[in-house]
N, C-alpha and C positions, 0 to 999 in steps of 0.2 A: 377586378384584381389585375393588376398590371402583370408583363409576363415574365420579370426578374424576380417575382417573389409567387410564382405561380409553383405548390408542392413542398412548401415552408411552413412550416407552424409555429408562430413567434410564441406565443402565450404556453406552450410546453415546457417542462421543466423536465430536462433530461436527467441530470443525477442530483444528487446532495450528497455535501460531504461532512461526515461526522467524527472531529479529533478531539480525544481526551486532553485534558491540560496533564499533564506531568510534570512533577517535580525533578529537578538534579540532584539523581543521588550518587548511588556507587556505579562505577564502570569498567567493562573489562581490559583487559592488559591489552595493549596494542596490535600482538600479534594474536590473541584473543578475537579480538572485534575484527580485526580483516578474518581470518576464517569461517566467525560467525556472520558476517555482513550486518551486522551493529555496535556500535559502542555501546550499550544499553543495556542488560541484563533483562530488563522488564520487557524488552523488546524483540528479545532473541525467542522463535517459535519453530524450532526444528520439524523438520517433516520429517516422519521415518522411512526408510531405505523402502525402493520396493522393486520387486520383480516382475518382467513381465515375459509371459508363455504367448508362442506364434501358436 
């Protein structure tokens, strides 16, 4: 093994990526989607608020 590819492993498959097809449908109002960080309704996944104790 030569020493440019010495600690490489070509035949490993690091990730895979897996995206639903979606349709265009309804979207939010402009100032809507910049708050939510999408146009999308189907898309928008809020996290709820949380607190943290020292």
């Amino acid at each position: 093994m030569s020493e440019s590819k010495k600690g490489f492993y070509i035949d490993i498959k690091l990730a895979q990526v897996y995206i639903l097809m979606q349709m265009y449908g309804e979207t939010f109002e402009i100032r809507t989607a910049l708050r939510n960080g999408t146009l999308f309704p189907e898309l928008y996944r809020p996290f709820p608020p949380q607190t943290f104790q020292e």
